[in-house]
ZAMAR-811145 format. One line per 2 residues: their letters; for each residue x, y, z of N, C-alpha, C, O. Coordinates in steps of 0.2 Angstrom, whole numbers. Example, Ala and Ser with C-alpha at 12.3 -4.5 7.8 and 13.67 -1.06 7.14 Angstrom:
as = 66 -28 39 62 -22 39 66 -16 39 71 -17 42 ~ 64 -11 35 68 -5 36 64 0 39 67 6 40
END
This chain:
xx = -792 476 800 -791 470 797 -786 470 792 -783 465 790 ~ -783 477 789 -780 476 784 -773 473 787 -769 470 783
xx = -772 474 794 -765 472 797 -763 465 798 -758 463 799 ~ -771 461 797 -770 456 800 -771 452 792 -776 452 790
xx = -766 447 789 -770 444 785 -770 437 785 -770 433 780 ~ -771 435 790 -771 426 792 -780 428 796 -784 423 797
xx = -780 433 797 -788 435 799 -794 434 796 -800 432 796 ~ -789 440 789 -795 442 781 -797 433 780 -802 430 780
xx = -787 429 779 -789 425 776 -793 418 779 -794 413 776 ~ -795 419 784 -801 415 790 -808 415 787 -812 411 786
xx = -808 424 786 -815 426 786 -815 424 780 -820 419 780 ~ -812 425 772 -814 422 767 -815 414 766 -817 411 761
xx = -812 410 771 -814 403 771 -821 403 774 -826 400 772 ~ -821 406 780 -829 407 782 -835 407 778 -840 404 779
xx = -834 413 773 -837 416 769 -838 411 763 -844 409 762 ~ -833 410 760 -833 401 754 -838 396 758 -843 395 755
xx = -838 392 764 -842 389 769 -848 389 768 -853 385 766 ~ -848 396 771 -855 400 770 -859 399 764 -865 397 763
xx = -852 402 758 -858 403 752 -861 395 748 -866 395 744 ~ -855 388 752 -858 384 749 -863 381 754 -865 375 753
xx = -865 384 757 -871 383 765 -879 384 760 -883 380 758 ~ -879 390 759 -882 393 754 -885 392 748 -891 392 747
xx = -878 388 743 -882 384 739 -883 378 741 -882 373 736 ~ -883 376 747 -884 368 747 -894 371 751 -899 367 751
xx = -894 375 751 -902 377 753 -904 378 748 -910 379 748 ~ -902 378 742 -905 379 737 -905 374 732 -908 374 727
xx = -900 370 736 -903 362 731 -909 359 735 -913 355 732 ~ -909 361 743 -914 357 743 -920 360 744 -923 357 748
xx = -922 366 741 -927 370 739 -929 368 733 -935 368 731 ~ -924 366 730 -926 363 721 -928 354 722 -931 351 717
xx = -926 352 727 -927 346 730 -935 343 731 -938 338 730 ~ -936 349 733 -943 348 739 -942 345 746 -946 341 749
xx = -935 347 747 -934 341 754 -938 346 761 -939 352 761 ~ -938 342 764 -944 344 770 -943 351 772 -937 353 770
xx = -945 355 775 -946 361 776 -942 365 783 -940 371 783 ~ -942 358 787 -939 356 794 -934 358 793 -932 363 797
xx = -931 355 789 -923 350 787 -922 356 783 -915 355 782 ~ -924 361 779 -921 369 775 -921 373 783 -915 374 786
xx = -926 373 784 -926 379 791 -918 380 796 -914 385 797 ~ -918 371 799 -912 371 801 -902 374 797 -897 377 799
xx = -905 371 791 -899 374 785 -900 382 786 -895 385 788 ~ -906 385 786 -905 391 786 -903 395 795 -900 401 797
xx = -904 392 797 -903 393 804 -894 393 807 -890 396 811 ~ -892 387 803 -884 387 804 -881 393 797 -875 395 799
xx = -883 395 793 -879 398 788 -880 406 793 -875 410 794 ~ -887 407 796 -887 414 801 -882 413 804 -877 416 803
xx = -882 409 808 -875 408 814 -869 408 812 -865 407 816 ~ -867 408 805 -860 406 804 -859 416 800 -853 419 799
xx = -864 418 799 -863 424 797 -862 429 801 -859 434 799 ~ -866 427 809 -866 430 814 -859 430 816 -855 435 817
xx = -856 424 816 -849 424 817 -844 427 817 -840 429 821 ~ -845 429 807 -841 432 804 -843 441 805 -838 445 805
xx = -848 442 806 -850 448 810 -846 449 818 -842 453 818 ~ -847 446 822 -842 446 828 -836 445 827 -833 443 832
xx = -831 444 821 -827 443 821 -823 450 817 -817 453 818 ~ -828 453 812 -825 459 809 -827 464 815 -824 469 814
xx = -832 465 820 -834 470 824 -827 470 828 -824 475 827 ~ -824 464 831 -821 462 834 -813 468 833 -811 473 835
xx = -811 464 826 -808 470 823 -807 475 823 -802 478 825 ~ -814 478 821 -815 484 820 -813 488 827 -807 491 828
xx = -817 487 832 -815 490 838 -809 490 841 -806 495 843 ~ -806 482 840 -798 482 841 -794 487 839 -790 491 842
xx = -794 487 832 -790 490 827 -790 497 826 -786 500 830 ~ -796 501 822 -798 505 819 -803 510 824 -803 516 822
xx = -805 508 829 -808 514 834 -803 513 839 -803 518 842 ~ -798 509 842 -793 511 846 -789 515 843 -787 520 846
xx = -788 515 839 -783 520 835 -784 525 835 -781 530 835 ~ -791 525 833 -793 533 833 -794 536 838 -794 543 837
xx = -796 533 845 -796 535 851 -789 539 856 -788 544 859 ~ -783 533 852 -779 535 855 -773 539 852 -768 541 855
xx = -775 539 843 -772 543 842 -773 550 837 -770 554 835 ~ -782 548 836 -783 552 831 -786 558 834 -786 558 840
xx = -789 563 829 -792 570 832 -799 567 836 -801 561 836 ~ -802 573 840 -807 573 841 -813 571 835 -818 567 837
xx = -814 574 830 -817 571 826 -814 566 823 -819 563 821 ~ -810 563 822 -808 554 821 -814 550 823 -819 548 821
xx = -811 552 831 -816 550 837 -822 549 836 -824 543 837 ~ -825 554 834 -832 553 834 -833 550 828 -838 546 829
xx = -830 550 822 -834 548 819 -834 540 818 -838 538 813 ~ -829 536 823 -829 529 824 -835 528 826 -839 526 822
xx = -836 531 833 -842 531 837 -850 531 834 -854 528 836 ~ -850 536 828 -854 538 826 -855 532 820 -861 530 818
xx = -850 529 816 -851 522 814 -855 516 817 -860 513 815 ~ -851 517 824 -854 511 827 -861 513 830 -865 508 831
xx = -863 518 830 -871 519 833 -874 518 827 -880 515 826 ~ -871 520 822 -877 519 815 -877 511 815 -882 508 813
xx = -870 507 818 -871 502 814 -880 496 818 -886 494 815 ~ -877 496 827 -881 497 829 -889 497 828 -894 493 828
xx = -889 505 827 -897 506 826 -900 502 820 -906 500 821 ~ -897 501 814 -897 497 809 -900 491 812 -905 489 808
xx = -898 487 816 -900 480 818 -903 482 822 -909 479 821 ~ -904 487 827 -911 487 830 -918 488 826 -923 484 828
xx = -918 492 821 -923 490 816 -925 488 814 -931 489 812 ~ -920 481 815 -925 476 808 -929 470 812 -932 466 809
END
Protein backbone atom coordinates (compact mmCIF):
# COMPACT_ATOMS: atom_id res chain seq x y z
CA UNK A 1 0.00 0.00 0.00
CA UNK A 2 2.61 2.27 0.87
CA UNK A 3 3.71 2.39 -2.95
CA UNK A 4 0.57 3.09 -4.10
CA UNK A 5 -0.92 6.43 -2.80
CA UNK A 6 -3.88 7.24 -5.25
CA UNK A 7 -5.02 3.68 -3.48
CA UNK A 8 -4.28 4.86 0.49
CA UNK A 9 -5.91 7.85 -0.83
CA UNK A 10 -9.35 5.77 -2.10
CA UNK A 11 -9.49 3.82 0.98
CA UNK A 12 -9.46 7.03 3.14
CA UNK A 13 -12.47 8.33 1.18
CA UNK A 14 -13.95 4.92 1.67
CA UNK A 15 -13.39 4.94 5.13
CA UNK A 16 -14.62 9.05 5.58
CA UNK A 17 -18.07 7.37 3.76
CA UNK A 18 -18.09 4.67 5.90
CA UNK A 19 -17.54 6.67 9.02
CA UNK A 20 -20.38 9.14 7.99
CA UNK A 21 -22.65 5.81 7.17
CA UNK A 22 -22.21 5.07 10.86
CA UNK A 23 -23.16 8.08 12.24
CA UNK A 24 -26.12 8.61 10.02
CA UNK A 25 -27.14 4.89 12.05
CA UNK A 26 -26.88 6.59 14.88
CA UNK A 27 -28.99 9.47 14.08
CA UNK A 28 -31.46 7.36 13.35
CA UNK A 29 -31.20 5.20 16.43
CA UNK A 30 -31.58 8.57 18.32
CA UNK A 31 -34.65 9.01 15.92
CA UNK A 32 -36.51 5.92 16.81
CA UNK A 33 -36.83 5.43 13.01
CA UNK A 34 -37.98 1.92 12.00
CA UNK A 35 -35.87 -0.81 12.81
CA UNK A 36 -36.19 -2.10 9.07
CA UNK A 37 -34.71 1.06 7.66
CA UNK A 38 -31.32 0.83 10.51
CA UNK A 39 -30.85 -2.98 9.68
CA UNK A 40 -30.53 -1.98 5.98
CA UNK A 41 -28.04 1.12 6.90
CA UNK A 42 -26.23 -1.39 8.73
CA UNK A 43 -26.10 -3.89 6.23
CA UNK A 44 -24.56 -1.32 3.47
CA UNK A 45 -21.97 0.09 5.96
CA UNK A 46 -20.82 -4.16 6.41
CA UNK A 47 -20.54 -4.16 2.73
CA UNK A 48 -18.64 -0.96 2.07
CA UNK A 49 -16.24 -2.27 4.85
CA UNK A 50 -16.00 -5.64 3.31
CA UNK A 51 -14.77 -3.68 0.35
CA UNK A 52 -12.34 -1.91 1.94
CA UNK A 53 -11.20 -5.21 3.38
CA UNK A 54 -10.79 -6.80 -0.23
CA UNK A 55 -9.21 -3.98 -1.31
CA UNK A 56 -6.25 -3.87 1.25
CA UNK A 57 -6.14 -8.09 1.13
CA UNK A 58 -5.84 -7.27 -2.34
CA UNK A 59 -2.84 -5.31 -1.83
CA UNK A 60 -1.43 -7.07 0.57
CA UNK A 61 -0.95 -10.21 -1.50
CA UNK A 62 -0.16 -8.03 -4.61
CA UNK A 63 2.44 -6.20 -2.84
CA UNK A 64 3.95 -7.31 0.25
CA UNK A 65 3.69 -11.31 0.02
CA UNK A 66 4.87 -11.27 -3.73
CA UNK A 67 7.79 -9.86 -2.63
CA UNK A 68 8.38 -11.81 -0.05
CA UNK A 69 7.92 -14.80 -2.25
CA UNK A 70 10.08 -13.82 -4.76
CA UNK A 71 12.58 -12.03 -3.10
CA UNK A 72 12.76 -12.56 0.54
CA UNK A 73 14.20 -15.41 2.81
CA UNK A 74 12.49 -18.55 3.44
CA UNK A 75 11.32 -17.22 6.74
CA UNK A 76 10.00 -13.81 4.93
CA UNK A 77 8.03 -16.48 3.27
CA UNK A 78 6.49 -17.85 5.79
CA UNK A 79 5.87 -15.41 7.91
CA UNK A 80 3.51 -13.73 5.16
CA UNK A 81 1.83 -17.03 4.95
CA UNK A 82 1.54 -17.31 8.56
CA UNK A 83 -0.05 -13.70 8.58
CA UNK A 84 -2.49 -14.67 6.12
CA UNK A 85 -3.67 -18.08 8.05
CA UNK A 86 -3.86 -16.02 11.30
CA UNK A 87 -5.81 -13.54 9.43
CA UNK A 88 -8.21 -16.16 8.03
CA UNK A 89 -8.77 -18.10 11.07
CA UNK A 90 -9.61 -14.92 12.78
CA UNK A 91 -12.98 -14.72 10.50
CA UNK A 92 -13.53 -18.06 10.70
CA UNK A 93 -14.23 -17.72 14.28
CA UNK A 94 -16.47 -15.24 14.64
Amino acid sequence: MAEQPKKREAIVRRLNKIEGQVRGINRMLEENRYCIDILHQVQATKAALTKVETVLLRDHASACVDEALQKGTLEEQREKIVELVGLFEGVRAK
